[in-house]
GUKOL-572867 format. One line per 5 residues: their letters; for each residue x, y, z negated of C-alpha. Coordinates in steps of 0.02 Angstrom, whole numbers, m for minus. Last residue first. Example, Ala and Ser with C-alpha at 12.3 -4.5 7.8 and 13.67 -1.06 7.14 Angstrom:
<recs>
sa	684:m53:m357 ~ 615:m225:m390 $
</recs>
This chain:
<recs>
xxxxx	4888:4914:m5914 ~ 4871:4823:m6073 ~ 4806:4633:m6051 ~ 4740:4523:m6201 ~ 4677:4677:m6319 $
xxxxx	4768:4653:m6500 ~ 4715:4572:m6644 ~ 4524:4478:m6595 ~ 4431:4422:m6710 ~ 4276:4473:m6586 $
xxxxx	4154:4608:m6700 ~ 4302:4654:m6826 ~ 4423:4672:m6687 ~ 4332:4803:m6579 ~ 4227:4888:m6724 $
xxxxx	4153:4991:m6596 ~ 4186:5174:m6676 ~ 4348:5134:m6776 ~ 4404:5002:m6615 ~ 4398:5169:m6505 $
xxxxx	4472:5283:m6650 ~ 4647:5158:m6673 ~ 4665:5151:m6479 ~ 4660:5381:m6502 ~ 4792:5362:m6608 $
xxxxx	4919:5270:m6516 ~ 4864:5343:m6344 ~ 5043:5449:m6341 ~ 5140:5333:m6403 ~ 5092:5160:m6311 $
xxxxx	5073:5299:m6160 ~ 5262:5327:m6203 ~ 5321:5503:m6206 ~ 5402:5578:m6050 ~ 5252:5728:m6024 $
xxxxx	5293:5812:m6182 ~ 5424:5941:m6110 ~ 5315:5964:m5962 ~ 5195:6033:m6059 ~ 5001:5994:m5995 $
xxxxx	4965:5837:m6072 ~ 4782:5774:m6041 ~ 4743:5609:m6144 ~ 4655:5468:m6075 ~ 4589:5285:m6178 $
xxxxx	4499:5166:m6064 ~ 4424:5025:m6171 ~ 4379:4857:m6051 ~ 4265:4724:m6140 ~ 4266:4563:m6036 $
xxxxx	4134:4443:m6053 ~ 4116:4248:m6062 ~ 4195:4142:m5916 ~ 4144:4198:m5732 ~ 4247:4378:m5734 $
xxxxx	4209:4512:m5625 ~ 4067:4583:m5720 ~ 4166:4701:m5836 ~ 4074:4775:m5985 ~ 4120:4962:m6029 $
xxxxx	4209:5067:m6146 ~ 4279:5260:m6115 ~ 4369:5366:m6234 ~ 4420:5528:m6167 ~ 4558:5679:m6197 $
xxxxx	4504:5859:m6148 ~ 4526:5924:m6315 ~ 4362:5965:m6347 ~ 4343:5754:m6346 ~ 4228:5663:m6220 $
xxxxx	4168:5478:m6289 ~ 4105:5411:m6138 ~ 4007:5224:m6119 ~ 3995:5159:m5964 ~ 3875:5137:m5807 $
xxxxx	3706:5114:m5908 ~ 3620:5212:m5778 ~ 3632:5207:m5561 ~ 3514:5329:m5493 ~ 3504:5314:m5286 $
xxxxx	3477:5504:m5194 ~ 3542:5439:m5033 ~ 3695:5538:m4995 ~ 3737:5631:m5172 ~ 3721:5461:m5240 $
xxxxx	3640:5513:m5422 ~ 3752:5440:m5583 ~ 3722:5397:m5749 ~ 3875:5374:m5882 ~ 3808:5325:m6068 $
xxxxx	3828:5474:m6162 ~ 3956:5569:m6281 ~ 3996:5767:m6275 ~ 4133:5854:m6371 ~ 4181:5756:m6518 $
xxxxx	4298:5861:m6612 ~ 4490:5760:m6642 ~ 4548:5711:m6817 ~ 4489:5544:m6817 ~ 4322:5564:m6754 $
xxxxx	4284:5761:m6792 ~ 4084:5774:m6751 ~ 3986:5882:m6635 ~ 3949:5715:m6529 ~ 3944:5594:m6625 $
xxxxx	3792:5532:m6703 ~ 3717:5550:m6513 ~ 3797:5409:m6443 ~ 3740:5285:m6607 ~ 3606:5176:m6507 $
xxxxx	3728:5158:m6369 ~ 3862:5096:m6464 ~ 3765:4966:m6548 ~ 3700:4912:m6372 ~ 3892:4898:m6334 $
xxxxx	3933:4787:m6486 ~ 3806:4677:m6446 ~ 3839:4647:m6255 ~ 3991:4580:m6316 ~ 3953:4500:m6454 $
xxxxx	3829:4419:m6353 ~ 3943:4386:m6190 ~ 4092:4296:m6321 ~ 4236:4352:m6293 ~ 4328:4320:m6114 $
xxxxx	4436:4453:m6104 ~ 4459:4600:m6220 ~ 4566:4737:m6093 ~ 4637:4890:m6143 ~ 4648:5036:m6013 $
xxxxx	4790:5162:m6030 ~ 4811:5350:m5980 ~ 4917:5477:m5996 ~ 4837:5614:m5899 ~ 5001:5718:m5839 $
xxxxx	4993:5904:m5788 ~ 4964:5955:m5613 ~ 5141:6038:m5561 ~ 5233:5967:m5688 ~ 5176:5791:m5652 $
xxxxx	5161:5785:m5490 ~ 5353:5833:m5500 ~ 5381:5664:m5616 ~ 5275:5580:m5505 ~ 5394:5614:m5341 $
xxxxx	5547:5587:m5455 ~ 5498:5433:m5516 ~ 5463:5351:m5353 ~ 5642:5424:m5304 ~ 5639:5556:m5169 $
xxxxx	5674:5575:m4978 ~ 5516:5652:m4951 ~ 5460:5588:m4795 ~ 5528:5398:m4843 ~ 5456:5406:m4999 $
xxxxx	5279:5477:m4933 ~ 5296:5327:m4802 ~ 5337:5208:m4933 ~ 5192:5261:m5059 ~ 5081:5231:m4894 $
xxxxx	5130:5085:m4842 ~ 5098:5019:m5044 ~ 4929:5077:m5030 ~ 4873:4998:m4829 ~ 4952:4830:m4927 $
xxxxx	4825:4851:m5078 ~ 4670:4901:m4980 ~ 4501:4982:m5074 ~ 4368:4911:m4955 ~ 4268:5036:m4817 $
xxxxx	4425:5038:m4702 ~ 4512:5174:m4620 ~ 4405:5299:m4751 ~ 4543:5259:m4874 ~ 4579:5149:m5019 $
xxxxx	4650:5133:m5182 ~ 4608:5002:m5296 ~ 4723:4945:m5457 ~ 4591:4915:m5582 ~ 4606:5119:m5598 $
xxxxx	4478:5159:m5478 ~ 4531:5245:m5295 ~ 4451:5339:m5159 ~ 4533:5431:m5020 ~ 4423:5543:m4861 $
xxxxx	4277:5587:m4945 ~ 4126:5670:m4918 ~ 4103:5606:m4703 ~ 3946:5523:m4721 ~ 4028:5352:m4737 $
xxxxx	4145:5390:m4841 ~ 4028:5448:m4982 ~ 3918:5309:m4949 ~ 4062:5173:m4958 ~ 4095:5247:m5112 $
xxxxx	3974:5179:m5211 ~ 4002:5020:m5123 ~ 4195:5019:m5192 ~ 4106:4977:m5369 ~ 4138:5072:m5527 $
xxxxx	4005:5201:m5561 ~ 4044:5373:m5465 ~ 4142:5532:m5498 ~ 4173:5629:m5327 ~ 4313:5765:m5305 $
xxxxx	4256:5905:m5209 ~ 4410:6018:m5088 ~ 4493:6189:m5144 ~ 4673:6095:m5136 ~ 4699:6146:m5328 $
xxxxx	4540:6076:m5405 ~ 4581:5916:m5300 ~ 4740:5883:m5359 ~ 4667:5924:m5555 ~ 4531:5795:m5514 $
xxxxx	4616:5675:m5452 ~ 4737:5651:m5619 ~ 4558:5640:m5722 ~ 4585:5454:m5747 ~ 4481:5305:m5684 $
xxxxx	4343:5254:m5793 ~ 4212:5366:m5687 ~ 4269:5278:m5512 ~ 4363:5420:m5398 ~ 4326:5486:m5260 $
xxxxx	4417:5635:m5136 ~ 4355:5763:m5020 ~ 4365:5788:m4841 ~ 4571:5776:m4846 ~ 4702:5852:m4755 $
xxxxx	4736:5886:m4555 ~ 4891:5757:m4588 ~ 4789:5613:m4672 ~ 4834:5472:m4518 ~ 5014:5553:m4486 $
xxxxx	5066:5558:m4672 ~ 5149:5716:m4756 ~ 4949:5788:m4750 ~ 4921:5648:m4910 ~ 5059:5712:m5038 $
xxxxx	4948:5780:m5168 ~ 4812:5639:m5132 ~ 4942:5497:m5141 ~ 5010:5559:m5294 ~ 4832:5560:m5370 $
xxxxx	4785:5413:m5322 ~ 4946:5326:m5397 ~ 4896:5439:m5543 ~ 4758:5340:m5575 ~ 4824:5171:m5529 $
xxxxx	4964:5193:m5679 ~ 5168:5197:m5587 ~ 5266:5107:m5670 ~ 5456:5173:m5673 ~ 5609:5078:m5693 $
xxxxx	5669:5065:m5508 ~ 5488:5133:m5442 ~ 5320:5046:m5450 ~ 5170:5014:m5385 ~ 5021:4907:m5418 $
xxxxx	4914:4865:m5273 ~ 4732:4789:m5243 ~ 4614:4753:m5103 ~ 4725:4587:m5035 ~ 4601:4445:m5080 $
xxxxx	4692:4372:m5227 ~ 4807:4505:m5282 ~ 4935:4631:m5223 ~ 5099:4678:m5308 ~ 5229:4828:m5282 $
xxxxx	5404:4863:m5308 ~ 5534:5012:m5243 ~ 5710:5045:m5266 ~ 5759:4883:m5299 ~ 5852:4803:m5448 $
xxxxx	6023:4807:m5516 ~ 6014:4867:m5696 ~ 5852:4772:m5706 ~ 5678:4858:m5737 ~ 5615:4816:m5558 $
xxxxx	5655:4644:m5552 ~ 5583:4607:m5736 ~ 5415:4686:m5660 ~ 5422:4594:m5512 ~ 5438:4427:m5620 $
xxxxx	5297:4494:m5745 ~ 5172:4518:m5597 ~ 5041:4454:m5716 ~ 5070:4552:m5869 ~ 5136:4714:m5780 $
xxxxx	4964:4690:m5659 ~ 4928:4647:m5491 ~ 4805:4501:m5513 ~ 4843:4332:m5434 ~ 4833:4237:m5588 $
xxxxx	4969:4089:m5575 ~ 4954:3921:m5522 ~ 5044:3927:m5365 ~ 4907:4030:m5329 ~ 4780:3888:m5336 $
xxxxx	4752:3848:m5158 ~ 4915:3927:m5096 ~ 4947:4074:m4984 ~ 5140:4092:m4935 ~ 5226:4254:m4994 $
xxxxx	5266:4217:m5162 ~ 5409:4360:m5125 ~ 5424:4460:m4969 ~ 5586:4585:m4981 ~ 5656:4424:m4952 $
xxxxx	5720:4454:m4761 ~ 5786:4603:m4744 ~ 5648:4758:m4708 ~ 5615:4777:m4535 ~ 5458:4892:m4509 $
xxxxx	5378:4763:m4388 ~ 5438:4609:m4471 ~ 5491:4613:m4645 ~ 5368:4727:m4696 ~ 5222:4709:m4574 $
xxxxx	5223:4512:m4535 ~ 5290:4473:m4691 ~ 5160:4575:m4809 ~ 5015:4503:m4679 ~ 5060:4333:m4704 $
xxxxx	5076:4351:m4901 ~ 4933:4464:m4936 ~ 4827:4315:m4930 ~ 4870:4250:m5104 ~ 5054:4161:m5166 $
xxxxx	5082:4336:m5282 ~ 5103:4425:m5140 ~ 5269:4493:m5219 ~ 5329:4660:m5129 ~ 5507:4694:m5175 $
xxxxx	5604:4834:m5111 ~ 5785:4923:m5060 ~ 5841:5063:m4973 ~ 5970:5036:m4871 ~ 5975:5171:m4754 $
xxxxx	5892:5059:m4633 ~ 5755:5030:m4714 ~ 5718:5208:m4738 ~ 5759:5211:m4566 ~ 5618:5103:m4545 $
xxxxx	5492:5211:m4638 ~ 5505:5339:m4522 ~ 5494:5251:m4367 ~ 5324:5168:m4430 ~ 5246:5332:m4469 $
xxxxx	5078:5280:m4539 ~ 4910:5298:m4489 ~ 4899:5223:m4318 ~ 5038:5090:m4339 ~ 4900:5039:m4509 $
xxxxx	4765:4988:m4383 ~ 4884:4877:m4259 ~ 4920:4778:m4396 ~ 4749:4763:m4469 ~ 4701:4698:m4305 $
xxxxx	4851:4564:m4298 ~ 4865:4506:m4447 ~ 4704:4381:m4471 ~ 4770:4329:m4302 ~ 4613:4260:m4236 $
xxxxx	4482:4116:m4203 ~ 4352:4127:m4097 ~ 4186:4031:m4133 ~ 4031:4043:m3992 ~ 3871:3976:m4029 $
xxxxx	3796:3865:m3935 ~ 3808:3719:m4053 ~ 3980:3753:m4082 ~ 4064:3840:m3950 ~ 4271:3869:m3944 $
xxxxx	4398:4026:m3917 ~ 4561:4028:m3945 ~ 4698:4014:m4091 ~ 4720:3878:m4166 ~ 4693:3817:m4373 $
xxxxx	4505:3861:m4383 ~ 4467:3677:m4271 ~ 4276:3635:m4279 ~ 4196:3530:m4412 ~ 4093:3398:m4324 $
xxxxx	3915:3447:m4299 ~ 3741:3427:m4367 ~ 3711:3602:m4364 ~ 3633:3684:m4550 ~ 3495:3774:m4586 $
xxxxx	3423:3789:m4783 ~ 3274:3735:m4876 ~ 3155:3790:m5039 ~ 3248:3965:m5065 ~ 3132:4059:m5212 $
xxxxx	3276:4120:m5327 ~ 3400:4109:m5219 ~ 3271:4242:m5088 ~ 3260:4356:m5234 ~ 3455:4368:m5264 $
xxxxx	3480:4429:m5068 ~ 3362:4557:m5069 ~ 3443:4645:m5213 ~ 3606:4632:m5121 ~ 3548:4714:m4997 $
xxxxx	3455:4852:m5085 ~ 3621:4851:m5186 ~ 3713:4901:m5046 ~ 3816:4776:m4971 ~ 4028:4791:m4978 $
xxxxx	4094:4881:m4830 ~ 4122:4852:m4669 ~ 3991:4972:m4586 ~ 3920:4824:m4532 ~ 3880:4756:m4679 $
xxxxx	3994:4650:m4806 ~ 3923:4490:m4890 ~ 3991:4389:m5040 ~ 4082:4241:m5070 ~ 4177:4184:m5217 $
xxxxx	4287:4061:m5296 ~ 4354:4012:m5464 ~ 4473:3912:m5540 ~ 4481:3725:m5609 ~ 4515:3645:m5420 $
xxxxx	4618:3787:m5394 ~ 4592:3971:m5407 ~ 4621:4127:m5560 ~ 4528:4273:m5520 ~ 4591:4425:m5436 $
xxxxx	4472:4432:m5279 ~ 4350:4279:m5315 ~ 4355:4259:m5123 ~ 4261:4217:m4986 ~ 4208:4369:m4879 $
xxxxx	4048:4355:m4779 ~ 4041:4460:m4627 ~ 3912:4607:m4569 ~ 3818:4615:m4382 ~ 3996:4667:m4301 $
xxxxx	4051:4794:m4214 ~ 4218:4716:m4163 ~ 4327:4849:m4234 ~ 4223:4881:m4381 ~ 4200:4694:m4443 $
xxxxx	4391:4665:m4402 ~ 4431:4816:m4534 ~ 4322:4754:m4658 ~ 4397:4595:m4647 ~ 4566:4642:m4635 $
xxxxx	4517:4764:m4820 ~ 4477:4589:m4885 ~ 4595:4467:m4825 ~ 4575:4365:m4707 ~ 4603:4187:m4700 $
xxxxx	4507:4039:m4646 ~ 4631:3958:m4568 ~ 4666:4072:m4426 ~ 4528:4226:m4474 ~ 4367:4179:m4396 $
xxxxx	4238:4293:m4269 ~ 4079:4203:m4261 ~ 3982:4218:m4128 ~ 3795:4230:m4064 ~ 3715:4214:m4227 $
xxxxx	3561:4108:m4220 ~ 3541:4030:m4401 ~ 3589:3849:m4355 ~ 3768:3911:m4278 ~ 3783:4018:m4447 $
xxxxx	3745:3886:m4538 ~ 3889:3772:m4446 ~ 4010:3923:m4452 ~ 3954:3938:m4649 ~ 4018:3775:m4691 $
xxxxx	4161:3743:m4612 ~ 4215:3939:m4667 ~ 4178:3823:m4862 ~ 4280:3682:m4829 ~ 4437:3817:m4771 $
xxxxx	4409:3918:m4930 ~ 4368:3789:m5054 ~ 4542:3814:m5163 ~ 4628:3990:m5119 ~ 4649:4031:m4935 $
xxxxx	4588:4238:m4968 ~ 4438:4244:m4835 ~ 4373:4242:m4677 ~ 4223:4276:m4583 ~ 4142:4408:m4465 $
xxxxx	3967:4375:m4404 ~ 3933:4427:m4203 ~ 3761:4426:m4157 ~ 3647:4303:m4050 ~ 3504:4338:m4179 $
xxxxx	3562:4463:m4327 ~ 3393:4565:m4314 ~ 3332:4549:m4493 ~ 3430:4498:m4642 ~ 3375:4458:m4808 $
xxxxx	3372:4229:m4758 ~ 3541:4259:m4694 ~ 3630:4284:m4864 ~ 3483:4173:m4940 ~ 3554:4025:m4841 $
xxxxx	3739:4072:m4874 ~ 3680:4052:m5064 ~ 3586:3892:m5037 ~ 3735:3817:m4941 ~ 3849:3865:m5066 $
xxxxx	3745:3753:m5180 ~ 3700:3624:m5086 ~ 3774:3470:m5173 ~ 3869:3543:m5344 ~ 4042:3596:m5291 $
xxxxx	3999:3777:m5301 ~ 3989:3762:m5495 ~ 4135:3645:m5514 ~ 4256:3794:m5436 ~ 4205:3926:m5558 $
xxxxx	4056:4066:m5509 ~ 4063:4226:m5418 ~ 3930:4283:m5322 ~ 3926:4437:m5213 ~ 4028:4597:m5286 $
xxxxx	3903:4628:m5420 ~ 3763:4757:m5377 ~ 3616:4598:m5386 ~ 3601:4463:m5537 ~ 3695:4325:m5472 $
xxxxx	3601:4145:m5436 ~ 3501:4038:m5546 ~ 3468:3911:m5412 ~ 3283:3883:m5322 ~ 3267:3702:m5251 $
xxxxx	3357:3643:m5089 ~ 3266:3536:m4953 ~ 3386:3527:m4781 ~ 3354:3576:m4627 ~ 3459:3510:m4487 $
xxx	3494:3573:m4311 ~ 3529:3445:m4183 ~ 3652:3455:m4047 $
</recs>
C-alpha cells in the first residue's frame, strides 16, 4: 500500500478554545480542506504512533465520507487502530465514554452539535484527549498554528473500508474495528442507574416521550428506553438519524422541539418528555405541563443525587458555567460541599472533574453531565430525571415545585439574537465594556446596581486565566443581567442575554418567567440598545 502526500496551502482555520471547527457544508467540500484540518489535528500531537484513535460522530450530511477520510489519515499517520462507531456514529458523551474505556490516544468527534445539517447545513469535527474530554486550549492552540502553516498532508491510497459491519479489519496496517456505538454507553449507564426501578415505573404505566429529533440519540434512545428498560414501543420519536435532520434544527429547545412540547401540554399527554440534539450532549426536560429550565434541572438533580446508585455516597462538589443560574449554588450552600463558576465550555470543567472537585456540572444551553463521562450527556440526563421519578414517586412538577420551597426559585430566562451582523455585534459588547463601571452604584430601572464586570476566571487546578468571558450586571437584589457572544454558530453572531431573579416566597414562586423577567428584558436592551443596534423586535429563541 502506498502512502500519499499531498500539497495543501495554509487555510484560515478556527481561532483556538471553540469546540473544534465548525464551518457550513460548502466550506468542507472545498478539495483538501478537512484533510488539512485532520492533518494539523495530528500534526500537535506527540507519541500517538501505533495508538488507538476513537472516531465517530452524529450521522448528519458528510459524516460517513468524512470517518473515510480520517481512517485513511490516520492509517498514513501511524496510529495502531482505530476504534469506529457502526456507520460512523457516536454520539458525543459515547465517544467520550469509548475513549475512556479503551484507553485511547484521543478521538475526533464530527459533529456541528445543535446546528442545522444537510447539503446547506453545517458540520464539525474536533478532537477529544484521552481523558475524553474536549482539548484544552493549549491543544487546541497548537492545533490552529499548524492550519495556518500546513504545506502537505498523509493520506493511504486505499479503497474505503466497510463502517457498516461489525468486526475487525486492517487498512494499510492499521487495524479498524467497528462497534456498537450503543453498546459501551449501555453498559455504562446499568452501572449508575437503577434499571429495575425505573422499569416498574414502566410498568405502572407511566407514560413518556423522548424525541431524538432524527440525530444520533435515536439508536441509543431505542436501544435503552424501549429496549432494556421496556418502555412501549413509540416512546422513541424521530428516532432514526438522518443527514439533514429530517430538515429540522436538532436543538432541544421549546421552539425546536415544538411537537414534544404540544405533546406534553395536551389534556392527554405523557407524564414525562425530553429532547436531545445533534450529537447527543444535550437534554430538555419536562413534566405533563411543566418545563423544566437547564438550571434548575441541575439543581434538582444535585438535591436528589444520593437517591441514585452511581451518586449515592454524595457529591465532591458541583459546576456550573457563569451564565447558568444561581439554583446550584443554594443546593450546594446547603449540602456543605463548593460549587464551581467557570466560563462556558465543558473543558473548563473537565479539569475540575478530573482532579476529583466536582462530581455534576451543567450550563443552561441544555448540558448536564457527570464525572462518568468528560462531555455534558443528554440521554445519561433524562435517565436520571426518570430514576429520581421513579424513587420518589412524584410528578416532575411536584419534585421542582418542593425544590423550590426548600431552596427558593431563580427564575431565569436566556434571550437569544441570532445571526446579526458579527460587527454590530461585537460593537455593542465593546460599548458595554467601556461603560461597566458607569453602573455599578447606580439605580437601572428601579433596581441598585451592585457590582458589574466582564467575567474572568483562574482554573483552581492549573492556574489558567480566561478574561472577556461575559458581561454581568449584578443587582443588590440578588437578580443578574448577563450578555455574551456565542461561538457556536457559523453564520453571523449570536448575542445571548441571561436575565435571573431570586424569589424566595413560595407564594410568588408560580408566576410566569415572561412575568417575572418582564422588567428586567426591558433594562438589558436599555443598557445595550439591543433592538436599536440590530432592528431586531423580539429575541429569535426564548428559553
Amino acid at each position: 500500500m502506498a502512502t500519499l502526500t499531498i500539497p495543501v496551502t495554509p487555510f484560515p482555520g478556527q481561532k483556538p478554545g471553540t469546540s473544534g471547527l465548525r464551518k457550513q457544508v460548502p466550506v468542507f467540500q472545498q478539495p483538501h480542506y478537512l484533510e488539512a484540518f485532520v492533518q494539523s489535528v495530528f500534526d500537535s500531537l506527540a507519541d500517538f504512533q501505533g495508538q488507538t484513535l476513537v472516531l465517530g460522530g452524529d450521522g448528519r450530511f458528510l459524516n460517513l465520507q468524512a470517518c473515510q477520510t480520517i481512517v485513511k489519515m490516520a492509517a498514513a499517520n501511524g496510529f495502531g487502530r482505530v476504534v469506529v462507531g457502526r456507520g460512523g456514529l457516536l454520539s458525543t458523551p459515547a465517544a467520550s465514554c469509548v475513549i475512556r474505556k479503551r484507553k485511547a490516544f484521543g478521538g475526533l468527534i464530527l459533529s456541528a452539535s445543535h446546528n442545522p445539517g444537510g447539503p446547506d447545513g453545517d458540520f464539525g469535527i474536533k478532537y477529544n484527549i484521552g481523558a475524553g474530554g474536549p482539548a484544552p486550549e493549549k491543544v487546541t492552540e497548537a492545533i490552529y498554528a499548524h492550519t495556518q502553516q500546513i504545506r502537505q498532508y498523509r493520506i493511504s491510497d486505499v479503497a474505503d473500508v466497510r463502517l457498516d459491519v461489525l468486526g475487525e479489519a486492517t487498512l494499510d496496517g492499521m487495524a479498524v474495528e467497528v462497534i456498537d456505538p450503543v453498546a459501551d454507553y449501555a453498559l455504562l449507564m446499568q452501572t449508575l442507574f437503577d434499571f429495575d426501578r425505573i422499569r416498574a415505573l414502566f410498568r405502572s404505566g407511566f407514560r413518556m416521550q423522548f424525541d431524538a429529533m432524527h440525530a444520533i440519540t435515536g439508536p441509543y434512545a431505542h436501544a435503552i428506553l424501549e429496549g432494556i428498560l421496556g418502555a412501549p414501543a413509540g416512546t422513541v420519536r424521530n428516532g432514526t438519524p438522518l443527514p439533514d435532520f429530517g430538515g429540522g434544527h436538532p436543538d432541544p429547545n421549546m421552539v425546536h422541539a415544538h411537537e414534544l412540547v404540544e405533546a406534553l401540554y395536551a389534556a392527554d399527554g405523557p407524564d414525562f418528555g425530553a429532547a436531545s440534539d445533534g450529537d447527543g450532549d444535550r437534554n430538555m426536560v419536562m413534566g405533563k405541563g411543566f418545563y423544566v429550565t437547564p438550571s434548575d434541572s441541575l439543581a434538582v438533580l444535585a438535591a436528589n443525587a444520593t437517591l441514585v446508585p452511581g451518586y449515592r455516597k454524595g457529591l465532591a462538589g458541583v459546576a456550573r458555567s457563569m451564565p447558568t443560574s444561581q439554583a446550584v449554588d443554594r443546593v450546594a450552600e446547603q449540602l456543605g460541599i463548593a460549587c464551581y463558576e467557570t466560563p462556558t465550555g465543558w473543558k473548563f470543567f473537565g479539569n475540575l472533574l478530573d482532579a476529583g472537585m466536582a462530581t455534576l456540572c451543567g450550563e443552561e444551553s441544555f448540558g448536564t453531565g457527570s464525572d462518568h463521562v468528560r462531555e455534558k450527556d443528554g440521554l445519561w440526563a433524562v435517565l436520571f430525571w426518570l430514576d429520581v421519578l421513579a424513587a420518589r414517586n412524584e410528578s416532575v412538577r411536584t419534585v421542582v415545585e418542593q425544590h423550590w420551597r426548600q431552596y427558593g426559585r431563580n427564575v431565569y430566562a436566556r434571550h437569544d439574537w441570532e445571526a446579526i451582523d458579527s460587527a454590530v455585534a461585537e460593537r455593542l459588547v465593546a460599548d458595554l465594556r467601556t461603560r461597566l463601571h458607569e453602573f455599578a452604584g447606580h439605580r437601572i430601572g428601579g433596581h441598585e446596581v451592585a457590582h458589574a464586570d466582564d467575567f474572568a476566571y483562574t482554573d483552581p487546578v492549573d492556574g489558567s486565566v480566561s478574561t472577556q468571558q461575559g458581561i454581568r450586571i449584578l443587582f443588590a437584589d440578588g437578580s443578574r443581567i448577563v450578555y455574551r457572544l456565542s461561538g457556536t454558530g457559523t453564520a453571523g453572531a449570536t448575542l445571548r442575554v441571561y436575565l435571573e431573579r431570586f424569589e424566595p416566597n413560595p407564594a410568588r414562586q408560580a408566576v410566569s418567567a415572561d412575568d417575572a423577567l418582564r422588567d428586567l428584558a426591558a433594562i438589558a436592551d436599555e443598557l445595550a440598545g439591543i433592538r436599536a443596534r440590530t432592528g431586531r423586535t423580539a429575541p429569535d429563541v426564548v428559553t
